[in-house]
C-alpha positions in Angstrom: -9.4 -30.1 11.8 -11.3 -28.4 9.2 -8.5 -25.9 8.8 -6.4 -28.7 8.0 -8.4 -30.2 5.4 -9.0 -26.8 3.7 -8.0 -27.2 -0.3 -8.6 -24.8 -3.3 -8.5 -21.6 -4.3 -8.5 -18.9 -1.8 -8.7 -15.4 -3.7 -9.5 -14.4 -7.6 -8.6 -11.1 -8.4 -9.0 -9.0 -12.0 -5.6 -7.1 -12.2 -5.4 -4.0 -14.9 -4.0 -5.8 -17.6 -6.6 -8.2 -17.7 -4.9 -10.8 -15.8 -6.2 -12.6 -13.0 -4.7 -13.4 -9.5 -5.5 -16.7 -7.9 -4.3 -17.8 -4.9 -4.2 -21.4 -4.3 -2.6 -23.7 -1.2 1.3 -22.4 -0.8 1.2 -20.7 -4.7 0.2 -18.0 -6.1 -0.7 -17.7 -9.9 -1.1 -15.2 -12.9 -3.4 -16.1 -15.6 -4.1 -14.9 -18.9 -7.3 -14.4 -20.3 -6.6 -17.4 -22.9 -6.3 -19.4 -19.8 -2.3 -19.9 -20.0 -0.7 -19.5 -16.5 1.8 -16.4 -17.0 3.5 -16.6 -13.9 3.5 -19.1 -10.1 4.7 -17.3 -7.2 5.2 -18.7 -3.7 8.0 -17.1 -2.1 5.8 -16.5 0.6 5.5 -17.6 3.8 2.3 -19.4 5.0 -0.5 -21.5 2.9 -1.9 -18.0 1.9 -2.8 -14.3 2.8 -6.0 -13.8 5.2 -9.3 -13.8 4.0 -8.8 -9.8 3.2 -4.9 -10.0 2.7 -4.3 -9.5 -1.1 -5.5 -6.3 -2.5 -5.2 -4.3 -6.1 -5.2 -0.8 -6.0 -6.8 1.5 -8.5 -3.4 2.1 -9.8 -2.9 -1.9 -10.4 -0.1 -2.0 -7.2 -1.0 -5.7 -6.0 -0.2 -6.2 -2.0 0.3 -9.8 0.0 0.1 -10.2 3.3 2.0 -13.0 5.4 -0.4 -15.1 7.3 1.0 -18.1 8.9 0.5 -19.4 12.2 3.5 -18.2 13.8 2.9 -19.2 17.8 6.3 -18.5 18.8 6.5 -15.5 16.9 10.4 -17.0 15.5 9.4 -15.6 11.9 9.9 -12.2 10.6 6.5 -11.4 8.9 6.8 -9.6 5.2 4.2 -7.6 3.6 4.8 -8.2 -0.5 4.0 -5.5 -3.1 4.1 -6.3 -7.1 4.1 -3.1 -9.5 4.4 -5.2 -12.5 1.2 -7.3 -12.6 2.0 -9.9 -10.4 5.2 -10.9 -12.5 7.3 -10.1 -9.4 6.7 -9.5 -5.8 9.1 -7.3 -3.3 8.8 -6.9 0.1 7.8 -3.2 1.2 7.6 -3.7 4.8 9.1 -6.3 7.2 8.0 -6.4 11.3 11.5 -8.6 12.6 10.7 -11.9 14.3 8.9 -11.3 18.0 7.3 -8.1 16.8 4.0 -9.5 15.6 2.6 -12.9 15.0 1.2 -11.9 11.8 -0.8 -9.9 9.1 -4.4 -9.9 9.0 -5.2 -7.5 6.8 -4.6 -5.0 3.8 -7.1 -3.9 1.8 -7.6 -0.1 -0.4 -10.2 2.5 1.1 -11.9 4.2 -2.0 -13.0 7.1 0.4 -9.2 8.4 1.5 -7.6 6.9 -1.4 -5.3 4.9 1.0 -4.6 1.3 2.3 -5.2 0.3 5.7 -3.5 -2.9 7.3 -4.0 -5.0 10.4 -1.7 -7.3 12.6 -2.3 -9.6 15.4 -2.8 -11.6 17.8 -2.1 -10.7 21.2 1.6 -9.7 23.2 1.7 -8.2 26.3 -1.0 -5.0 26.9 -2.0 -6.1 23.1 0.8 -4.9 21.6 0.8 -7.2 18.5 -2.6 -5.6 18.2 -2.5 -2.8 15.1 -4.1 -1.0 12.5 -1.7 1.1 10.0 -2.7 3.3 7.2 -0.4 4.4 3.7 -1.5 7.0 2.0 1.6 6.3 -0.4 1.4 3.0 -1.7 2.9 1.3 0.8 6.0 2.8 1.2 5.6 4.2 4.9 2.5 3.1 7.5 1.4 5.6 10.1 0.4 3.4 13.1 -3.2 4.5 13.8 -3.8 2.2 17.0 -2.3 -0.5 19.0 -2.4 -2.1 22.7 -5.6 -3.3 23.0 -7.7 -6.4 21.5 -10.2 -3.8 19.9 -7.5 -3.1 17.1 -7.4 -7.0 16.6 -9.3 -6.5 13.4 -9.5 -9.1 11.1 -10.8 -7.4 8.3 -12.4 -3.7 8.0 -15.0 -2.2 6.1 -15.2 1.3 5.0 -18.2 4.0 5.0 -17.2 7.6 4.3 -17.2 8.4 7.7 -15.9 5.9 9.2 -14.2 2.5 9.2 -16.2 -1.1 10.9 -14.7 -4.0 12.0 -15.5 -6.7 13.9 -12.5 -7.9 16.7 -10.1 -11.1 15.9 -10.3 -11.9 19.7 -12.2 -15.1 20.5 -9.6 -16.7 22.7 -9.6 -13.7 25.1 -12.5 -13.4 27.6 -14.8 -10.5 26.8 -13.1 -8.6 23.9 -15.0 -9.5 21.2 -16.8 -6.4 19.7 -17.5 -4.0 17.0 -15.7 -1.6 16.5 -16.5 2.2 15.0 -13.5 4.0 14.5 -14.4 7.9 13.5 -12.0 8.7 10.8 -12.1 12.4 11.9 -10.8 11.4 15.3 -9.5 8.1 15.0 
């Protein structure tokens, strides 16, 4: 229930213009340093993006990733990408309905000058299970892993060697870990 009774404001983000990015219950908003709202998005699917789902890049390329429930996986998932600020959104990627339940993750890596992204939840052999890198602003992911519940990240954190995460998998017996994932040798 507490999921249910969650309210507020779910992520506050400086952009480069001086704007900020606020992401509230089913809307998303762009406001000014005055205070005025500039902009209210919610063409999204979903209450809001994952705890680590909405990222800025140095550049000032905002991303948003679809988190919704999704149990029967009947929803294609979209990852969203504004170059503008936050005064539009597009979708840059699209996994079709079936493919994945939905996106856990996207979030810039200082050390490779990249994004990395994560999916979940489970699928057969853990195929919903993946962790993709851009090094081009999101215009094509390299798939880095997949079919197992150790790449059922739901967040990651970067060092320069390597990248940490814990594992998204408390409703499967024994799989939750940490993972250390070499970025050498992936």
């Amino acid at each position: 229930t507490s999921q249910l009774l969650r309210v507020g404001l779910h992520h506050l983000l400086p952009l480069k213009n001086g704007n900020l990015l606020v992401t509230a219950k089913r809307k998303t908003f762009i406001i000014a340093p005055s205070g005025d709202i500039v902009n209210v998005w919610n063409g999204y699917q979903g209450n809001k993006p994952g705890h680590q789902g909405v990222c800025v890049t140095p550049r000032g390329t905002i991303f948003f990733a679809e988190y919704l429930l999704n149990p029967q996986r009947d929803h294609d998932i979209r990852l969203w990408r504004s170059i503008d600020n936050g005064m539009s959104f597009e979708v840059v990627n699209t996994w079709p309905a079936g493919d994945i339940r939905h996106l856990h993750f996207v979030k810039w890596d200082e050390y490779e000058q990249c994004l990395w992204l994560g999916t979940g939840d489970y699928g057969e052999n853990g195929a919903e299970n993946r962790l993709y890198r851009s090094a081009d602003d999101g215009a094509l992911w390299q798939l880095i892993g997949q079919y197992s519940q150790d790449w059922r990240a739901i967040g990651v954190c970067f060092t320069e060697d390597a990248l940490l995460w814990g594992t998204d998998a408390g409703s499967c017996p024994d799989t939750v870990h940490f993972v250390r994932m070499d970025r050498k040798t992936h």
